[in-house]
N, C-alpha and C positions, 0 to 999 in steps of 0.2 A: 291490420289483422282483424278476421270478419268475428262474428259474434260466437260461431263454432269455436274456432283457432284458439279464441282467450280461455274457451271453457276447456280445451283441452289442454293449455298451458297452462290453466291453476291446477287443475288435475293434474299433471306431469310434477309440477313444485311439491304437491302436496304428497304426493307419494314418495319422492326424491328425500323430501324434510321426515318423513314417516320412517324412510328406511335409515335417514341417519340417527334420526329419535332412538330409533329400538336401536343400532346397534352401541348407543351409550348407554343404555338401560343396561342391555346384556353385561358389558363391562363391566357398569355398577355393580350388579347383581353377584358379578363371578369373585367383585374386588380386589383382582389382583393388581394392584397398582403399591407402590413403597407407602401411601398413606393409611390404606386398607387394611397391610398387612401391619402396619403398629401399630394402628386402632382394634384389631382385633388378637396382638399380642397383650397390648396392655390391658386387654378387658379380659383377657380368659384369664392374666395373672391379679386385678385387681376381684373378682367376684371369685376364683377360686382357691387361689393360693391360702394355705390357713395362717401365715406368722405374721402379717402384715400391722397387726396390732402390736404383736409381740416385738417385731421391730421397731418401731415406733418405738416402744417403751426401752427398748436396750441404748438406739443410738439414732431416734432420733428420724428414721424413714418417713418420708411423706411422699405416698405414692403419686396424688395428686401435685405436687411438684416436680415427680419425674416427669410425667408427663409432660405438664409446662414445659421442660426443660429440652426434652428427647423429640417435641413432634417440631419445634424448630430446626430442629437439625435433619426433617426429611423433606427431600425434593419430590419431585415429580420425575426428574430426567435419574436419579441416580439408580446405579447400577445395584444390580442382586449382591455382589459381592458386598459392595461400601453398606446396604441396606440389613446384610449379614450383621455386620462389626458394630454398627449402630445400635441392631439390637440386642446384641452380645452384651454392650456395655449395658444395655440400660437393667437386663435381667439381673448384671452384676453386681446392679443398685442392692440385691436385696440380700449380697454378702450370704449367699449361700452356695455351697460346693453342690447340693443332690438338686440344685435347679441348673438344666440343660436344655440349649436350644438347638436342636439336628438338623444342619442342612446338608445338602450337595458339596459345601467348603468346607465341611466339616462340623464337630459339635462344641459348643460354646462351656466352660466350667471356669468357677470361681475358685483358684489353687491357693487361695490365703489361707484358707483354712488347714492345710496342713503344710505348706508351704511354709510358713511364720513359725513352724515350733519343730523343735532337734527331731530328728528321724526316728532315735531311739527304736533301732534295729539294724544287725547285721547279720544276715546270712553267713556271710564266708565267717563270724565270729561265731556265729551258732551250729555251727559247724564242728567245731571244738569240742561241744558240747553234748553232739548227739554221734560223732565218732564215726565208727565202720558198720558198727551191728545194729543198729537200730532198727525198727521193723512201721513200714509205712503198708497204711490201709484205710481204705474210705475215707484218703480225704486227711487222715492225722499221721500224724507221723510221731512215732514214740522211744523213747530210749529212760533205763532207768539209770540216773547219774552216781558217780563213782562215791556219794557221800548220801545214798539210798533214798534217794529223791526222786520219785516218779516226777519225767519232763513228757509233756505232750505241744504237741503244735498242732495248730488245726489253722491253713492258710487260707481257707474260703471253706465254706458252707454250701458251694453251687455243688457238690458232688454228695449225694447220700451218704450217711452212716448207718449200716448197717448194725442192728441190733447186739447180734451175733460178735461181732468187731469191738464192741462197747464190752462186751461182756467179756471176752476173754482179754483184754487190753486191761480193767479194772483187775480181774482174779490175776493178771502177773504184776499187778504192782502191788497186793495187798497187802503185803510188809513193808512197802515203804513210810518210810516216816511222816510223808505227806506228798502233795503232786502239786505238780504244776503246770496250769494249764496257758499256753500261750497263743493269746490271738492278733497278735502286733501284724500289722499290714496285711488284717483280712479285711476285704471289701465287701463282705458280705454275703449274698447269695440265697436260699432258700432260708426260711423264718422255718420252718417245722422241721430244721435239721437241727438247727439251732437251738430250737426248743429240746430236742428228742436228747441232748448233749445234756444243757442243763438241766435235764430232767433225773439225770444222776445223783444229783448232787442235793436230795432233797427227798426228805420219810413223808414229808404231808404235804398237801395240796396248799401252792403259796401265792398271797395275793401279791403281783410283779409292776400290778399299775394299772393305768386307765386310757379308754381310747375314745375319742370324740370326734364326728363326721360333720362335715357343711352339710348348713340344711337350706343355706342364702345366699345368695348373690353378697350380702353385708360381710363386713368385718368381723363380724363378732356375731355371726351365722353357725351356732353349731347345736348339736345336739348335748344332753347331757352326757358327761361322763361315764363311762362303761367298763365295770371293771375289769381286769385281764389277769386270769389264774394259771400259776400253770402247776398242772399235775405231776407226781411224782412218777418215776420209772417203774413196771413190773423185772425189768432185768434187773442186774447188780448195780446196787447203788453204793457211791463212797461215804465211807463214816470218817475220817479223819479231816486233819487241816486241808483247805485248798487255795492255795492264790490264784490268781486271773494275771496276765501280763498283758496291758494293751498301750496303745499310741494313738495319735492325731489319725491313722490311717487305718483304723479297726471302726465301720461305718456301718453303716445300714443295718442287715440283720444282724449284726457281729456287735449292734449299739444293744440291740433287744437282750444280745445274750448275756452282754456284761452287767443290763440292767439286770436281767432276771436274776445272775447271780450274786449282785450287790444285795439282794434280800435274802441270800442263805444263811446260816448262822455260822458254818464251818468255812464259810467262803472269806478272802480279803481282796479287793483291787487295788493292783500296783500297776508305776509307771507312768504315763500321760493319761490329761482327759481325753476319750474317744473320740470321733469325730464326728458323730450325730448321722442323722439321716434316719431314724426311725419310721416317720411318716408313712402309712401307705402310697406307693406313688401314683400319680395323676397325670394322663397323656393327653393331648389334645393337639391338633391341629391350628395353624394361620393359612388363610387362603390359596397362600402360594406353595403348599403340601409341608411346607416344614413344620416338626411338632416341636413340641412346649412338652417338659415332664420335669413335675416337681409334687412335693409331697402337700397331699390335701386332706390327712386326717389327723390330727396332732395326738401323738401319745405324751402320756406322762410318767413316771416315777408312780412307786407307792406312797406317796407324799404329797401329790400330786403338783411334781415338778416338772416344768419339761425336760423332756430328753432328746428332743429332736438336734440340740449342738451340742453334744456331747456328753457323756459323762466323768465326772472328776471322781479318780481313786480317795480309795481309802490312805493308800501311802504313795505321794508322788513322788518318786526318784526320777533323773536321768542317766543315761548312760556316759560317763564320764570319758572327756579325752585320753586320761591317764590309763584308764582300764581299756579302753579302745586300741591302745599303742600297744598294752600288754596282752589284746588278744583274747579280752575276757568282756564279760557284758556285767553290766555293773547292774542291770536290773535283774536276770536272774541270779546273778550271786545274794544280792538284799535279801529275793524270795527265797533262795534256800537255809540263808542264814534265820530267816525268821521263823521256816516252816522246822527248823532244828529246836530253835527256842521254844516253840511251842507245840509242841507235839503233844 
């Protein structure tokens, strides 16, 4: 090979080596590989997620252990599916239900949370309750009960209330002895419906708690404390007793609303503790397009508790087997028995 020939075969190598260089670069860069994608799972939940302390202090989480524990278990060769479930579990490290992971197989959730505690709710039993005549609108659905007890249900929050709707809903119950507002297995839905509800139930401007944003990458990266008011109603507002009825499965906005209403004075919460999920939620992406959504700004109580798992009633009843068999709900009978007593 003459003195040409070699110049043009290191030239040839070097371009050859050049173009495989850059296309591992590219790859790097794009990271979609099962390592990438739970290196950049676990860092959007370690720098953003805000309970990570808070867990810690409950039961004990060390994020930096998951990790240890989680990037063993990823290969190189395995599959999107297996790379799914892997990451499934490790989000489920942090035993929260409003942290979900969405892919193409579906979305990842942690059901312990309401999973683990009685249902305490029966439709076909509430049913009994609210009869043939009852009158549904924006979202509630209302009947006044045979022992003059305003019942309302309100099943989700994702559908407007009408201002209009509140107000002639309050003026036909105004003789009742008291009301009853039920939000058992509402998932939540819009905060400013929910607000616009409790906003009934309240002559002055009341403080409901506080809210705090990441301002770091750290653990304990937040802002101060921000308080959260909320205003009273210009329509009709109720002046009598009022209970609240919730479960493990009354979450998200439907957590905000039974907080704001644990700070009424005419208000009581019965039933189960809520199921949390307050947080404003927080969406993000891993390399491989699947997003990450959990909540990133911690709210608290007017006490400044958190409320992000749940809230615990004022009176916790369940709904009893025996009263189930006979077709009655054991948590609205308590509330009307007590909203009788104390009228």
């Amino acid at each position: 090979m003459n003195h040409n020939s070699n110049t043009l075969f290191v030239i040839l190598i070097s371009v050859i080596l050049s173009a495989v260089s850059s296309s591992c670069i590219r790859e790097d860069v794009s990271g979609n590989t099962p390592q990438a994608n739970f290196e950049s799972l676990w860092r959007i939940i370690d720098e953003q997620y805000c309970f990570l302390d808070y867990k810690n202090d409950v039961y004990g989480l060390d994020w930096d252990e998951v990790y240890s524990r989680y990037s063993k278990r990823i290969t190189s060769d395995m599959s999107d599916y297996n790379l799914f479930e892997v990451l499934s579990e490790m989000v489920n490290e942090l035993r929260d239900g409003h942290v979900n992971l969405s892919s193409g197989y579906g979305t990842s959730q942690y059901r312990e949370w309401f999973d683990a505690y009685p249902r305490n709710f029966s439709d076909s039993i509430q049913s009994n309750y609210l009869g043939k005549d009852y009158v549904i609108t924006s979202g509630l659905t209302y009947q006044i009960l045979e022992n003059n007890i305003g019942y309302v249900y309100c099943s989700s929050f994702s559908n407007g209330i009408g201002d209009g709707n509140l107000d002639y809903m309050l003026k036909e119950m105004e003789l009742c002895d008291g009301i009853i507002i039920d939000v058992r297995n509402n998932g939540g839905g819009n905060l400013t419906t929910a607000q616009k509800l409790a906003s009934r139930f309240t002559n002055e401007k009341v403080l409901v708690g506080y809210m705090s944003h990441k301002t770091g990458p750290g653990h304990s990266d937040f802002s101060t404390p921000a308080p959260v008011y909320l205003e009273p109603s210009n329509g009709i507002r109720w002046q009598r007793k009022a209970v609240v009825l919730a479960n493990r499965r009354s979450y998200s906005s439907t957590n905000d609303f039974v907080n704001c209403m644990k700070n009424m004075p005419l208000v009581t919460i019965m039933g189960d503790t809520t199921g949390g999920g307050s947080g404003l939620p927080f969406t993000s992406e891993i390399p491989n397009g699947w997003s990450i959504r959990f909540s990133a700004a911690p709210m608290y109580d007017a006490d400044m508790n958190q409320i992000e798992f749940g809230i615990t009633p004022d009176i916790h009843i369940d709904m009893s087997e025996e009263d189930i068999l006979r077709g009655k709900d054991t948590i609205i009978e308590t509330a009307c028995d007590f909203l009788k007593k104390n009228r």
